[in-house]
NUFIRO-606026 format. One record per residue: x, y, z of N, C-alpha, C, O in turn; residue in one letter. Coordinates in steps of 0.05 Angstrom, whole numbers, plus 5000, padded with zeros to 4 digits. Layout:
BEGIN
XYZXYZXYZXYZA...
This chain:
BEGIN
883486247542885886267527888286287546888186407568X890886127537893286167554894786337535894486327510X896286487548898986647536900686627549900586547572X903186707535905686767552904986967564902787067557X906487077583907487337603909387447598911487397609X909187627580912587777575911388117576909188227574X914488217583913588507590911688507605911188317620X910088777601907688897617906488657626906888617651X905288477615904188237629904388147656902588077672X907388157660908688037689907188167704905888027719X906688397705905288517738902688317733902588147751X900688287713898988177718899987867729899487897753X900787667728901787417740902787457758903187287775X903887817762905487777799902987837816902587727838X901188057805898588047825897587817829896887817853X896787527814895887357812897487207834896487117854X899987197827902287087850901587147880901486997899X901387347880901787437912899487337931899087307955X897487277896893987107923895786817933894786707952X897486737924898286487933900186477949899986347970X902786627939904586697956904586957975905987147968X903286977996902287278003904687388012904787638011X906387278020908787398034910487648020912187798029X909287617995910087797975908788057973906388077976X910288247967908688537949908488427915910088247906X906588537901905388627875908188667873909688477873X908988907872911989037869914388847863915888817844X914288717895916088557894916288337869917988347850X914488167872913887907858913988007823914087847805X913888327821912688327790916188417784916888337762X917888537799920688597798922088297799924288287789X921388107808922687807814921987607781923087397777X920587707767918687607753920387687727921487537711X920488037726922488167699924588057701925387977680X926887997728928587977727929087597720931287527712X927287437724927687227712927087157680928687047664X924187267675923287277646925787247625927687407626X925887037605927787047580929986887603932186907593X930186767622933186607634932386437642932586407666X930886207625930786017628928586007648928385827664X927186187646924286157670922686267641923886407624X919686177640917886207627914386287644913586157664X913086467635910986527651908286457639908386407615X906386447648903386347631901186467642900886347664X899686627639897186677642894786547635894786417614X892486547649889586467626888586667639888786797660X887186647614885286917618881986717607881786497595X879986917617877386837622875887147606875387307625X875387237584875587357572877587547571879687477559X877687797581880088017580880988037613882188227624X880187777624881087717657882187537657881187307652X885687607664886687427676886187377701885887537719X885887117702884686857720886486607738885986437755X888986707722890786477727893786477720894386627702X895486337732899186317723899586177723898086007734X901786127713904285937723906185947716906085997692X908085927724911385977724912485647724911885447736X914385707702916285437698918885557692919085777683X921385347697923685407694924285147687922784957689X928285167675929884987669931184977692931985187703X931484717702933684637727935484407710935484207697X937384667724940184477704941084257736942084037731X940784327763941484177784939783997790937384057788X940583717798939683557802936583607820936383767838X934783467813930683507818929983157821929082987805X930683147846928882917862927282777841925282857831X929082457833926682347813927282317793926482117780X928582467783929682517757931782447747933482437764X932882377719935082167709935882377686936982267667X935682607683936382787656936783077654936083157677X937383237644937483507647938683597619940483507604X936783857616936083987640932783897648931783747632X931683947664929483877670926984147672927484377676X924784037668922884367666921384287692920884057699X920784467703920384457730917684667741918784887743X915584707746913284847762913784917777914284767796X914185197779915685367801912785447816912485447840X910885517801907485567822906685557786907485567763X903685507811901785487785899085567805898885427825X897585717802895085797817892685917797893386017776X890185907804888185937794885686117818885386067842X884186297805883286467823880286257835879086077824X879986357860877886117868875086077857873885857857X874086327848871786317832871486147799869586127785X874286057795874986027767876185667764876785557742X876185547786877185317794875185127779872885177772X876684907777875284597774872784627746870384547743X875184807725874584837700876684777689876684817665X879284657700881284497676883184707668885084667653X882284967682884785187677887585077686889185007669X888085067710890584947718892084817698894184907690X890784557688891584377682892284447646893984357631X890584617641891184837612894384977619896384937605X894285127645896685187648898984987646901085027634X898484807659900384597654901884457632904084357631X900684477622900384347591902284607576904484547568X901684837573903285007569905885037583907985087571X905885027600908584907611910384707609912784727611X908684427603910184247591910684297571913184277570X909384387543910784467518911784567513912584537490X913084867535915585077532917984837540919984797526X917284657569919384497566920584367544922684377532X918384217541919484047517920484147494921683987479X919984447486921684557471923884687481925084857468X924484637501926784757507929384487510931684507520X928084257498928984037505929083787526929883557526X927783927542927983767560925683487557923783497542X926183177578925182947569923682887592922382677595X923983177616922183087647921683317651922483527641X919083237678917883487674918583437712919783247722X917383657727917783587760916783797771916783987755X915683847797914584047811914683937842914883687846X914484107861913884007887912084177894911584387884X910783997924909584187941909984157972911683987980X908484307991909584298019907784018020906183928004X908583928042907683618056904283668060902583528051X903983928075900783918089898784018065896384028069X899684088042898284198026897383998007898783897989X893683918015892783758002892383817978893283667961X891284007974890184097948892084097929891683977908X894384217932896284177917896983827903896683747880X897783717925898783467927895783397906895883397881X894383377916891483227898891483337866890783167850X892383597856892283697832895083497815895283337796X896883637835899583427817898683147806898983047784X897083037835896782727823894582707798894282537780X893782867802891282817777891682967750889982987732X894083067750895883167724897382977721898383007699X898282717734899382497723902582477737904282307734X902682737753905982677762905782427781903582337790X907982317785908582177805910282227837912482337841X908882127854910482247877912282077879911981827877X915782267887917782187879918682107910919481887918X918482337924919982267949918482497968917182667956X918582487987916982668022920382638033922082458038X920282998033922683148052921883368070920483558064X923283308094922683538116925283668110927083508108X926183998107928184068101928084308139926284408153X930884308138931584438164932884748165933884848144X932784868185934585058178935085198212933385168230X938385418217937185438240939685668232941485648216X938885848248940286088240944986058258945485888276X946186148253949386048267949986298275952186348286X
């Protein structure tokens, strides 16, 4: 089963978060999470009986998203699945729930990225049907 994430929920999707994004605290990620919830960011769980197993986070990007001809646009901010629970179509359940908050939120595109070296990623997008739009190295250097 997928659900939304509202209220109490979020800590569960920010613990889930942080196996992917580790750079994060629980704390952190579940405080980053309330404060987006309801603004145009949307959250998703699956759960595997009364275990959540899985997230994903989507938002509206009203700024221009590589690829894209319309706006606002719904966009895959993360989407992760626990490793014992993989290559059962959860993800792609998540996804699907995410495209249909988009599309009810109006929007006519959907978009996500990932880092360059990250196969697995790159391999899931393509076999959810996105298209690769463009490969960017982005820079930065402290002044």
């Amino acid at each position: 089963m997928v659900k939304k994430a509202e209220g109490k929920e979020l800590i569960k999707a920010a613990e889930l978060a942080v196996l992917m994004w580790d750079e994060h605290t629980v704390s952190g990620m579940a405080q980053e999470f309330e404060e987006a919830s309801g603004k145009g960011t949307q959250f998703f769980l699956k759960y595997e009986g009364a275990e959540p197993v899985g997230f994903a986070q989507c938002q509206l990007r009203h700024d221009y998203v590589e690829g894209t001809d319309s706006s606002p646009v719904g966009y895959l901010e993360g989407i992760f699945v626990k490793e014992a629970y993989r290559h059962k179509g959860y993800a792609r359940e998540l996804l699907q729930e995410c495209e249909g908050w988009a599309a009810e939120q109006g929007c006519r595109e959907f978009a996500s990225d990932c880092e360059l070296g990250n196969e697995e990623s790159l391999a899931f997008h393509l076999a959810a049907g996105f298209a690769e739009a463009n490969r960017i190295i982005c820079f930065t250097k402290e002044l």
